[in-house]
N, C-alpha and C positions, 0 to 999 in steps of 0.2 A: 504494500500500500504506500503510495507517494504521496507529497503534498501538489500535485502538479495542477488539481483547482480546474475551474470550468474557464478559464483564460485559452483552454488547449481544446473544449468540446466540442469545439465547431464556432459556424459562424455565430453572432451576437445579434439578433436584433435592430435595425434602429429604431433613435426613441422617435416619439412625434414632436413636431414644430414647438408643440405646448409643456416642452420637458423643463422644470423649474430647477433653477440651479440648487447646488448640495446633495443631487442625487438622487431628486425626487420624482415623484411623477408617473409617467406611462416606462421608462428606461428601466427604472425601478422594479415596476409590477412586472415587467418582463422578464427580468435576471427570474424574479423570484418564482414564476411561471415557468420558466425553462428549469431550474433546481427541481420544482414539482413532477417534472415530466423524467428528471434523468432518475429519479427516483421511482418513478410508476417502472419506468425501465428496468430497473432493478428485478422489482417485486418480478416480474414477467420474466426477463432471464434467469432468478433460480428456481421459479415453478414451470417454466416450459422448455430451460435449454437456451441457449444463442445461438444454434442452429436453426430453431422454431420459434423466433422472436421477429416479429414482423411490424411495421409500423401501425396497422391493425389493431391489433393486439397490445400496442400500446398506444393507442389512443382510444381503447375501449379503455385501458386500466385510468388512463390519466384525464378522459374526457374533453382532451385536445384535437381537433380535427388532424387526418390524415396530412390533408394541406400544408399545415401549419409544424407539423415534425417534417415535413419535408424541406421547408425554408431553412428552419431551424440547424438540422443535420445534415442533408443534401441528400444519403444515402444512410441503408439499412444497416452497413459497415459502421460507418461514422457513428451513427447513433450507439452502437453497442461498444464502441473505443469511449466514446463518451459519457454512458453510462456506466463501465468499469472506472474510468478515470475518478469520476464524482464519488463514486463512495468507497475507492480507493484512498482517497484526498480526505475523507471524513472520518475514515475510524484512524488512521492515522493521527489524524490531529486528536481526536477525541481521547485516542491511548495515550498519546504525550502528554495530555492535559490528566489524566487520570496517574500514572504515573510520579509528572510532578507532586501530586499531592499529597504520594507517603512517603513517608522516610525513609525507612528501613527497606534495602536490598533486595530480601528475599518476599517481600509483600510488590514488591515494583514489580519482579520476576515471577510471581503468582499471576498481580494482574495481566500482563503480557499474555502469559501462555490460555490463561483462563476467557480471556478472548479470543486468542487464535484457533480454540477450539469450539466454537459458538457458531451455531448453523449452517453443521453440516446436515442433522438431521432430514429425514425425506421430508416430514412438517413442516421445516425453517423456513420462515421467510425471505432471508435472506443470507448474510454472512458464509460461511465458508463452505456451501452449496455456489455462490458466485464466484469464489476464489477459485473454485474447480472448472467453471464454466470458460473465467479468462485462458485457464491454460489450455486448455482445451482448444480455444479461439487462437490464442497465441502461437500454436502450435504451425499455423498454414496463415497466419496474419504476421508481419514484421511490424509493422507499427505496434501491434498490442503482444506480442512477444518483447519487446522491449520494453514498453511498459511494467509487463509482467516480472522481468528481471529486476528493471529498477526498486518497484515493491518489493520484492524478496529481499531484494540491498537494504531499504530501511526498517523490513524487521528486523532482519539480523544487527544493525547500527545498533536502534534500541537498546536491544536487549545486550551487544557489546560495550554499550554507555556505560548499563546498569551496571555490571560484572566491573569495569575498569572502577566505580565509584565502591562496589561492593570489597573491593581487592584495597583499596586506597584506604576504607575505615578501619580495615584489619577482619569483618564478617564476612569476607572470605579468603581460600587459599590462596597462592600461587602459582598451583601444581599444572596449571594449563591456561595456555593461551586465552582471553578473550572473545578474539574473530573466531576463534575455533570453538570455542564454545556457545558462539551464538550459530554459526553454520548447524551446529548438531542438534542445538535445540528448537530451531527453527523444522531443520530437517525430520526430526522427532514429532511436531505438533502435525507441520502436514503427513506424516504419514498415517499417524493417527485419524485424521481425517477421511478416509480414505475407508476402514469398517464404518466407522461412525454414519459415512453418508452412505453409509447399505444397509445400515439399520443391525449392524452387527450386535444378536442380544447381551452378548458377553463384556461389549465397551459401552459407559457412557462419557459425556464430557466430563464429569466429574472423576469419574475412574483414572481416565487418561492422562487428566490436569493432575492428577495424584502420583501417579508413575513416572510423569517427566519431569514433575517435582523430584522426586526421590532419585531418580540417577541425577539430575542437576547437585542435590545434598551428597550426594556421592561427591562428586567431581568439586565439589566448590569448597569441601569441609574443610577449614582452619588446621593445620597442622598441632596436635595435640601437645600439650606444656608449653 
């Protein structure tokens, strides 16, 4: 997940004649109209696939005329690079912000992983049912295989932030790299994903966010005396 923002979603709208300075106006209602729609996008890619997401089918979810995603996105490609983009851009920020919050290490390192494993479920609305969709897309798409790289890059930062501040207070070791440590765990969460969105009875998110706890407490434990 990047912070790469609807700056990159496509085109923008213009506002009308009557757009009032500070940001007001019709320019406004439109940014915030198009968030609404990259969002209906969403919902629609992790309950139909991005194979089977058609401007259609999101403007049945969003109540947007077909017309009007068509301005917006140009193409059925576009809109779905766009719609990963956007809520790639939000939980990203949303986990930085949640993060900042606590203090201690391994609470930072719970919230991380305990997100990354949050809807993959066949029920989930959204979350890591769509993370599965990009790569999928990314796969035969270079523009959103890059994308998809780049996300991976900033989970893994994250959570090598966390670890180099973890290692700096003294709660935790030394015994291993950082970068390597976030490759594994990152590597770890999505794989987990992976039963979870087949409805594997034996995983749930809570089991799994327990396990890759528990080899993290492995690998991170303070050198004893």
């Amino acid at each position: 997940m990047t912070s790469a923002g609807l700056e990159s979603a496509g085109p923008t709208p213009r506002a009308a004649s009557g757009r009032q300075s500070g940001g007001r106006g019709p320019g406004r209602r439109a940014g915030r109209r198009k968030i609404a729609v990259l969002e209906a996008a969403c919902r629609v890619i992790a309950e139909r696939g991005a194979d089977a997401t058609r401007f259609a089918d999101v403007a049945t979810e969003s109540g947007v005329p077909v017309s009007t995603l068509q301005y917006y996105f140009g193409s059925r490609e576009d809109l779905l690079v766009a719609a990963f983009r956007h809520a790639s851009s939000a939980e990203i920020a949303a986990l930085e912000a949640d993060v900042a919050a606590l203090g201690d290490p391994w609470q930072q390192l719970e919230a991380i992983i305990s997100r990354s494993l949050t809807g993959y479920q066949p029920d989930a609305p959204e979350g890591g049912r769509l993370w599965i969709e990009s790569w999928h897309f990314g796969i035969r798409d270079a523009e959103m295989r890059a994308d998809a790289l780049r996300d991976n890059t900033a989970w893994r930062r994250l959570v090598a932030d966390v670890v180099r501040r973890g290692i700096e207070m003294g709660t935790f070791g030394r015994k291993y790299d950082p970068d390597k440590i976030a490759v594994l765990t990152i590597a770890a969460v999505d794989g987990m994903g992976i039963p979870l969105s087949l409805a594997d009875p034996e995983i749930t998110p809570a089991s799994a966010a327990q396990d890759v706890m528990a080899a993290l407490r492995d690998m991170l434990r303070p050198p004893s005396g």
